[in-house]
C-alpha positions as CSV (number, residue, x, y, z in Angstrom):
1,X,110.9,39.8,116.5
2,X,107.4,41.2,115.3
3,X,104.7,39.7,117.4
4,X,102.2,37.8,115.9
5,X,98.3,38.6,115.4
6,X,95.2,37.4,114.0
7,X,93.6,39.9,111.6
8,X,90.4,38.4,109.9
9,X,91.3,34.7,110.3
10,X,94.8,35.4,109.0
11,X,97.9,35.1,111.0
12,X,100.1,38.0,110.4
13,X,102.1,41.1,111.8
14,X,101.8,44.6,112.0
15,X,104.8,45.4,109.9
16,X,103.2,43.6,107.3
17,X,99.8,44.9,107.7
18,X,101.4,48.3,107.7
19,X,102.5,47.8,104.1
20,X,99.7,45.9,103.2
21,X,97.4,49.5,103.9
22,X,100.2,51.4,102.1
23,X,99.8,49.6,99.1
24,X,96.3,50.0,99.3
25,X,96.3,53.4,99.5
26,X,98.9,54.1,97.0
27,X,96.6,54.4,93.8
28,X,94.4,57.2,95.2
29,X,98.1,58.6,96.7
30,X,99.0,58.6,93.1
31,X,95.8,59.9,91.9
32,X,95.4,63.1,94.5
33,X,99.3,63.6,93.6
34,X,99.1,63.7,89.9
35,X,95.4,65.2,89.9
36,X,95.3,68.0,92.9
37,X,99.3,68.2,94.5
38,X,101.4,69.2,91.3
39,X,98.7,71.2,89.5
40,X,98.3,72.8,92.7
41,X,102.4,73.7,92.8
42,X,102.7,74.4,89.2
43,X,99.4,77.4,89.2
44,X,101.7,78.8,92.4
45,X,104.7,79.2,90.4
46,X,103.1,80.0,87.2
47,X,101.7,82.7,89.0
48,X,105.0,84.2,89.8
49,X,105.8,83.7,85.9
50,X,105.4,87.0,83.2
51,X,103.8,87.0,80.4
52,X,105.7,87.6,77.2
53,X,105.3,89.6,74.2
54,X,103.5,86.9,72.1
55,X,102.1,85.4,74.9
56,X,104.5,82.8,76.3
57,X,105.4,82.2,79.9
58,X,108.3,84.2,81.0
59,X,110.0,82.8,83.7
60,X,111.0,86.0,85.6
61,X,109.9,85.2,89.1
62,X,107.8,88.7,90.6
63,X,104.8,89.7,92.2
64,X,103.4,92.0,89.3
65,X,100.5,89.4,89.1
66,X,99.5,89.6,92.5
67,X,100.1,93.6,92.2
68,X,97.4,93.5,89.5
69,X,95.1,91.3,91.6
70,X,94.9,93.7,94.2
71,X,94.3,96.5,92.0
72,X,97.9,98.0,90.7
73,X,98.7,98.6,87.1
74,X,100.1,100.8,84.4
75,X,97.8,103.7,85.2
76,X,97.7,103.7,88.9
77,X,95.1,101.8,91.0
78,X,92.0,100.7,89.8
79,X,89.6,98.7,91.8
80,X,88.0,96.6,88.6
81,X,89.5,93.2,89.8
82,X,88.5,93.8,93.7
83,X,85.0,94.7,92.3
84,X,84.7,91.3,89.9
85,X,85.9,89.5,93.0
86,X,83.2,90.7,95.4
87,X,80.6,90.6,92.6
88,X,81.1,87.1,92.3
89,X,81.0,86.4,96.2
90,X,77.7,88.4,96.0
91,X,76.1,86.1,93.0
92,X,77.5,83.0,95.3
93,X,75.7,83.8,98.3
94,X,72.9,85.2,96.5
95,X,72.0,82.3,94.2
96,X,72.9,79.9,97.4
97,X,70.7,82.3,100.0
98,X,67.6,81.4,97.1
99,X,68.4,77.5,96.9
100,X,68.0,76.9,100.1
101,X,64.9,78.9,100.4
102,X,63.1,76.7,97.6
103,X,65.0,73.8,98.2
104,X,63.4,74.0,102.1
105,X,59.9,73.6,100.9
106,X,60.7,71.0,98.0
107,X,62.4,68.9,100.0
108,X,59.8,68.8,102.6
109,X,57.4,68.1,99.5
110,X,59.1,65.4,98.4
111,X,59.7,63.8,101.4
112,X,55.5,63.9,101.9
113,X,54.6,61.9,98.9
114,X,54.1,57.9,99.1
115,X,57.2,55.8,99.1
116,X,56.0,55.0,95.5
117,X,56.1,58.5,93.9
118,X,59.1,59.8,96.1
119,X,61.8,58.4,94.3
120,X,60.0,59.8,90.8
121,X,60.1,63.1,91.9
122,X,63.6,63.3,93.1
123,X,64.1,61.9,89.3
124,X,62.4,65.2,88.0
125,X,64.8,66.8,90.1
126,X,67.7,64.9,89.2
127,X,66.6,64.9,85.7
128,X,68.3,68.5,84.6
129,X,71.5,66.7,84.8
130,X,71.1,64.6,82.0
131,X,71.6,67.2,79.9
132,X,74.9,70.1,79.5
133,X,74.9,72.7,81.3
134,X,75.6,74.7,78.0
135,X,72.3,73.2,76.5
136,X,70.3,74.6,79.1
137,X,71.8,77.5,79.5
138,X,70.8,78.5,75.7
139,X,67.6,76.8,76.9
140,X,67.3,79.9,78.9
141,X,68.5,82.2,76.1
142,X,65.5,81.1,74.2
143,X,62.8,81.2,77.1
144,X,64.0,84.5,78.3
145,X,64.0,86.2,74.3
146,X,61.8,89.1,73.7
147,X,58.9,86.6,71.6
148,X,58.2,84.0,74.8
149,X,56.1,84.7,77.4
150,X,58.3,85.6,80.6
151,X,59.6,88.7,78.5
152,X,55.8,89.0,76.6
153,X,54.6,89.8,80.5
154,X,57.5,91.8,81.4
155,X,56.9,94.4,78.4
156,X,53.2,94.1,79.1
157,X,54.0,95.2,82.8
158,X,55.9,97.8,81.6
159,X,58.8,96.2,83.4
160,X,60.4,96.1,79.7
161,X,60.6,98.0,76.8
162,X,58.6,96.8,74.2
163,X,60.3,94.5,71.8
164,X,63.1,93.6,74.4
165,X,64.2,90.2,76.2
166,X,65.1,89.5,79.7
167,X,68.0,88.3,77.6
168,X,71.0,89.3,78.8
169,X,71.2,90.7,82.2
170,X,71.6,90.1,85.7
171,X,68.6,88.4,85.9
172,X,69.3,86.2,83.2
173,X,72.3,85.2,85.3
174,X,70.6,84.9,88.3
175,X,67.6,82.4,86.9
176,X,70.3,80.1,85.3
177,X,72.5,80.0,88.5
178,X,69.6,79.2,90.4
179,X,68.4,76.6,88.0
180,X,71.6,75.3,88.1
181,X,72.5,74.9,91.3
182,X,69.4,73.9,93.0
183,X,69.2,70.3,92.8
184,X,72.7,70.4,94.9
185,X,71.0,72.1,97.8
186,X,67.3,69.6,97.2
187,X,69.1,66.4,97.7
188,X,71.2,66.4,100.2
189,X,68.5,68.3,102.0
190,X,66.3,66.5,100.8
191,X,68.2,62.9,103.0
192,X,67.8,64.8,106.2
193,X,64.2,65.9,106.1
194,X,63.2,62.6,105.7
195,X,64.8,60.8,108.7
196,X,63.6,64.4,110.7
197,X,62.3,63.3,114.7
198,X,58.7,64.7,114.1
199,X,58.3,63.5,118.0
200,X,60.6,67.1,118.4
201,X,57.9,69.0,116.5
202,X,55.0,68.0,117.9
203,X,56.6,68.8,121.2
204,X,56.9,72.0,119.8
205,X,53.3,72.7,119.1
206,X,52.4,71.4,122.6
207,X,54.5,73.6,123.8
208,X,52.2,76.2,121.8
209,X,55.5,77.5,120.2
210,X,54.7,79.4,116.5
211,X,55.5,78.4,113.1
212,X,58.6,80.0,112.8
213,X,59.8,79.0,116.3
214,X,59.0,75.8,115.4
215,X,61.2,75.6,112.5
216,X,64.5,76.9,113.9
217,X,64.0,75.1,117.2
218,X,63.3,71.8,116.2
219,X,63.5,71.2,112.5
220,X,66.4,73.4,111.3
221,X,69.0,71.8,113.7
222,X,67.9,68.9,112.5
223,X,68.2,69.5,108.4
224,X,71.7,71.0,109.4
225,X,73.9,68.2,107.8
226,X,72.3,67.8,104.8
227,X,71.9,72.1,104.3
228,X,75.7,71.9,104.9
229,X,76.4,69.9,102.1
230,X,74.3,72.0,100.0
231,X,75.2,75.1,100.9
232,X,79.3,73.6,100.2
233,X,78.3,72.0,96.8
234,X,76.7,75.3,95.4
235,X,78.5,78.1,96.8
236,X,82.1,76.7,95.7
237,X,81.0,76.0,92.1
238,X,79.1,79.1,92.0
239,X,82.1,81.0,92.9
240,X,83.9,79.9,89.9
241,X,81.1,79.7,87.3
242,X,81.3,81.8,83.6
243,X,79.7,79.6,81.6
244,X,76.1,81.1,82.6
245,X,77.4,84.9,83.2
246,X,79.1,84.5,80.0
247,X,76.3,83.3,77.7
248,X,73.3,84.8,79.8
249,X,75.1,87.9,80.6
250,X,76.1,89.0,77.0
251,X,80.0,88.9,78.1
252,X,79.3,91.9,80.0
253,X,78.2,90.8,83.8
254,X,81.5,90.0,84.7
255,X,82.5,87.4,87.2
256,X,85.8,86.1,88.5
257,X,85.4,83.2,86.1
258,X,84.7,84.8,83.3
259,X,88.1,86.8,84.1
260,X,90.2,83.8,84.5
261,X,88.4,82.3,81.3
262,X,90.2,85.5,79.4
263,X,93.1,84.9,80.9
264,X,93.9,81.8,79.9
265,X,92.6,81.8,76.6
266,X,91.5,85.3,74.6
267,X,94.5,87.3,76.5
268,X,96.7,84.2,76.9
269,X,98.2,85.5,79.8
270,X,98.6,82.4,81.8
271,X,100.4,84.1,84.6
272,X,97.9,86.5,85.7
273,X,95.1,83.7,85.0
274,X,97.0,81.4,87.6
275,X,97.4,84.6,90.2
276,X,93.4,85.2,89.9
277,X,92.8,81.4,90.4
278,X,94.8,81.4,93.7
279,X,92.8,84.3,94.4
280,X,89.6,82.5,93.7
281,X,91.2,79.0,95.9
282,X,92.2,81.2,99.0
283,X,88.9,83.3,99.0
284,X,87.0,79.8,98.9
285,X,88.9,78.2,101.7
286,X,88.8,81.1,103.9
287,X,84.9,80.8,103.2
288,X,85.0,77.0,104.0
289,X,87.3,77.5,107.1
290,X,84.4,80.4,108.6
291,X,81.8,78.5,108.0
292,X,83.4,75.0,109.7
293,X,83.9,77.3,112.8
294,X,80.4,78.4,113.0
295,X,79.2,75.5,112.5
296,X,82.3,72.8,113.8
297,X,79.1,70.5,116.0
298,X,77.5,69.9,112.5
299,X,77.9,66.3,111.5
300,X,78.4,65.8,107.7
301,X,76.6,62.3,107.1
């Protein structure tokens, strides 16, 4: 007999509790099954598949994707894909590594101002957003074009040829990633800096301790939480992003993204598409499973 016990004013068992929580926590069971789990399975044994003559899914099971991935191919090896896989790791940490060093002195702004304006300026923040990402991006195809000023200075600097844009090129890519992908990094920042111990600080200073001691010995530990969220939400999307290389790059700054973006749709070879995904999914956890080691003591709140 299942002994009895009180849970919130109602007399009941743990048996029947036990399926109570189960049928609770079947709809997001369902919805992480149908969403994450079979999509999951299906890219691992699509990318096993081949790719047929008019681009349907062969189901001949091999590992001639994966031999492409890692360089292999009709004429030998060729180190193209490693390449677009390492450039794209590079853009990641490189647009992240700038985020957080303006994100760092915005946040701190912000954070400042009177409890009146604060929440207004996290709005211009937050405000990018409201918009597609597409939209801005040929926001930035306009403002970087050979006739407005940022390209106007560049020529007159002799950075630029005259009559050319900063439109397309790396830097192209670079500015819309950053754009992008700072207010990820600004507001979860942007919740630790203000509940920051300045008592810790001021010790600090009394303890005549310089500027940049000051910041990694008692503010940094502190803003660690919220620079950990940031740093996951913009150097995981980052990873996989070809919208901006694609339209700020003129199609030929290559990332992993834009590859798998060909794969699946102007090459229609699903197959290899899936095997470059995967690619993409284990370099990212690999990333995420370093950086929880490092940094295991940090509390995500």
């Amino acid at each position: 007999m299942n002994r009895l016990l009180v849970w919130f004013g109602e007399l009941t068992t743990p048996a029947r509790l036990y399926r109570r929580g189960l049928w609770f926590l079947l709809p997001a069971a369902i919805w992480i099954l149908g969403l994450l789990v079979i999509p999951g399975l299906s890219l691992v044994a699509l990318s096993f598949a081949e790719r047929g003559p008019y681009g349907e899914v062969v189901w001949n099971f091999n590992l001639e994707n994966y031999r492409r991935l890692l360089g292999y191919g009709l004429f030998g090896w060729s180190p193209d894909t490693i390449l677009i896989l390492l450039r794209s790791l590079w853009v990641a940490f490189v647009t992240t590594l700038i985020c957080i060093v303006l994100a760092y002195p915005l946040a701190f702004f912000i954070a400042s101002r009177p409890p009146r304006t604060r929440y207004l300026w996290l709005a211009l923040v937050i405000i990018p957003f409201w918009t597609n990402l597409v939209i801005r991006t040929y926001a930035w195809q306009m403002l970087l074009a050979p006739d407005f000023p940022f390209a106007r200075l560049a020529q007159a600097l002799g950075l630029l040829a005259p009559d050319s844009g900063l439109y397309p090129s790396p830097l192209a890519v670079y500015i819309g990633m950053i754009t992008a992908f700072l207010p990820f990094v600004v507001l979860p920042l942007f919740s630790s800096v203000e509940r920051l111990d300045w008592s810790l600080v001021e010790a600090a200073q009394d303890l005549y301790a310089s500027r940049i001691r000051t910041f990694f010995q008692a503010i940094w530990p502190q803003t660690l939480p919220g620079l950990t969220v940031g740093i996951i939400l913009t150097f995981i999307p980052a990873m996989g992003m070809f919208v901006i290389p694609d339209l700020l790059g003129g199609a030929k700054y290559l990332l992993v993204g834009n590859l798998i973006q060909q794969q699946f749709y102007a090459s229609r070879d699903w197959p290899y598409g899936a095997a470059v995904s995967l690619g993409l999914m284990v370099l990212t956890l690999i990333g995420l499973a370093i950086y929880r080691r490092r940094g295991k003591d940090v509390d995500l709140v």
